[in-house]
N, C-alpha and C positions, 0 to 999 in steps of 0.2 A: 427491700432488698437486703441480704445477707450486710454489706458494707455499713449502711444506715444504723441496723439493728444493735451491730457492736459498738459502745462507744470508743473504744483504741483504734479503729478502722479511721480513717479520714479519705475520704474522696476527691480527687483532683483530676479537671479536666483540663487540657494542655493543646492547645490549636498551634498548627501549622501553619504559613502560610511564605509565598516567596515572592519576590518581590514583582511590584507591577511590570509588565513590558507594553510599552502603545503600539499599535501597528507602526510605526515608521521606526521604532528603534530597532525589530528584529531586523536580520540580515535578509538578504536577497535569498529565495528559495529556488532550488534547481529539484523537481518532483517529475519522478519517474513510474508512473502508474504503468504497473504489469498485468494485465486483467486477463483472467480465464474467461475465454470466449469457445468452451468446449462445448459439447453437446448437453452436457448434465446443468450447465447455467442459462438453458432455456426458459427457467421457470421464472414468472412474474417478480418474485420474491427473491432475484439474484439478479441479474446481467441486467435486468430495466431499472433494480434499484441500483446496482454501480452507475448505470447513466445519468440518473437521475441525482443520482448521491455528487457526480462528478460536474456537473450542469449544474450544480448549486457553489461545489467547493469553487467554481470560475469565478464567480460573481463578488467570492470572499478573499481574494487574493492582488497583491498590488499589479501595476502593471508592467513593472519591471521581474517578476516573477517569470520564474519559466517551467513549463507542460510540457513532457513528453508523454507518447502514449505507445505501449508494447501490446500486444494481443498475442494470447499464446491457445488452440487447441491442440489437431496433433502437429503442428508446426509452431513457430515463433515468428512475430513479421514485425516490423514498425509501422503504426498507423501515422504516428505525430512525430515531429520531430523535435526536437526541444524547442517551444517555440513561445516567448513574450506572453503574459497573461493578455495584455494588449490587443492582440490580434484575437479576439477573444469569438468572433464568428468561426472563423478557423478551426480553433480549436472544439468546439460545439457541432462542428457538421463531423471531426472527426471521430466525436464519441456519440452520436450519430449514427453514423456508417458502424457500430459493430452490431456483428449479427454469430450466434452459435453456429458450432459444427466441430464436428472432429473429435478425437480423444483427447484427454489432458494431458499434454507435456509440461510441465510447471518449470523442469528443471531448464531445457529449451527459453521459456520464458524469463524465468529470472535470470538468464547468464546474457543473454540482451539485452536487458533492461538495468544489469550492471554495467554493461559496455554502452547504449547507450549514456549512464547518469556518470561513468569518469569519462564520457568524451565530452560532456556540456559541465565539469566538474567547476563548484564555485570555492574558489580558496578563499576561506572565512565565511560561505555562507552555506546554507542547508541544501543539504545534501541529501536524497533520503528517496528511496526506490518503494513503493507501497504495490504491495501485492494485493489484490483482487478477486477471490477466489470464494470455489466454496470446499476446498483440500481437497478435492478429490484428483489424486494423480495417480495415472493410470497407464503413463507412456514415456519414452524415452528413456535417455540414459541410466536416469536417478528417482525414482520415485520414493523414497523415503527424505526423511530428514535431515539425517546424517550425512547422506549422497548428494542431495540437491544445495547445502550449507558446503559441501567439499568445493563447489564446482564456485561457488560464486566470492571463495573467502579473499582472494587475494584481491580485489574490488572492496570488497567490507573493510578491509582493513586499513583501507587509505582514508576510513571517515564517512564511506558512503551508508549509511542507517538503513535499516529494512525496517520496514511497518507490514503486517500483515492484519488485513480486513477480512473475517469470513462473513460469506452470504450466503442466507438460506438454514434449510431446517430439513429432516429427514436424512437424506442422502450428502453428509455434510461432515463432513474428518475434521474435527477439531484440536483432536489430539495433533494432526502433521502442520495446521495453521498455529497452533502453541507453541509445538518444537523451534518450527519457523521464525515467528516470534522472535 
């Protein structure tokens, strides 16, 4: 390498790292999965790996944790309600029970799914709405980024985190699940 070659070059490698945390010392999690259950996340490779994805994260969670669950195509509804990792059958029949249909309302979705996650809101603990999608928004209010972040800010700003997960390949907005982001 060019660095090597020169000898007034000197190479330095510099690791990061932060400190451990054990499962019992982080805080209590209040997790608000907002899942595109449109018609476009029919495919193997989206809506069965959220289940699948979500039927695994159960299993990795205390039981003082709490799951909620929002389904959004061209409507938004509550599947789950914030409910104990505990009750952990419960929550398994309820990600279970989604099935596609509809157009994408995202913005419908996330603005539920922020009102569900400050009405179960944990003071000092995680807080954090995870979207489920594969971007593809194609209905209601707000279909872009900029529109759908308007509607859900004054929630965001009390501390409640978005994560946005996309799923799938082809037919698949990466760019509006970044912006999101």
């Amino acid at each position: 390498t060019p660095f090597v070659q020169n000898p007034r070059n000197q190479v330095v490698r510099i690791g990061v790292k932060a400190g451990d945390l054990t499962f019992q010392d982080r805080a209590d999690a209040n997790l608000v999965f907002v899942i595109d259950t449109s018609g476009s996340m029919e495919r193997e490779d989206r809506l069965e790996l959220v289940k699948d994805s979500l039927e695994l994260l159960v299993s990795g969670l205390r039981p003082t944790d709490t799951i909620a669950i929002v389904e959004y195509g061209s409507h938004a509804r509550v599947v789950l309600h914030p409910t104990p990792v505990g009750e952990e059958g419960e929550i398994l029949h309820a990600v279970e029970s989604l099935r596609p249909s509809g157009s994408t309302n995202a913005a419908e979705g996330l603005q539920l799914g922020y009102r569900v996650a400050n009405e179960a809101f944990r003071e000092g603990g995680i807080n954090r709405v995870i979207l489920a999608s594969d971007g593809v928004a194609n209905g209601g209010s707000a279909t872009d980024a900029e529109g759908i972040l308007q509607l859900v800010a004054r929630d965001a700003a009390r501390g409640i985190e978005m994560v946005a997960v996309g799923f799938g390949m082809g037919n698949y907005n990466d760019v509006l699940m970044e912006q999101l982001a």
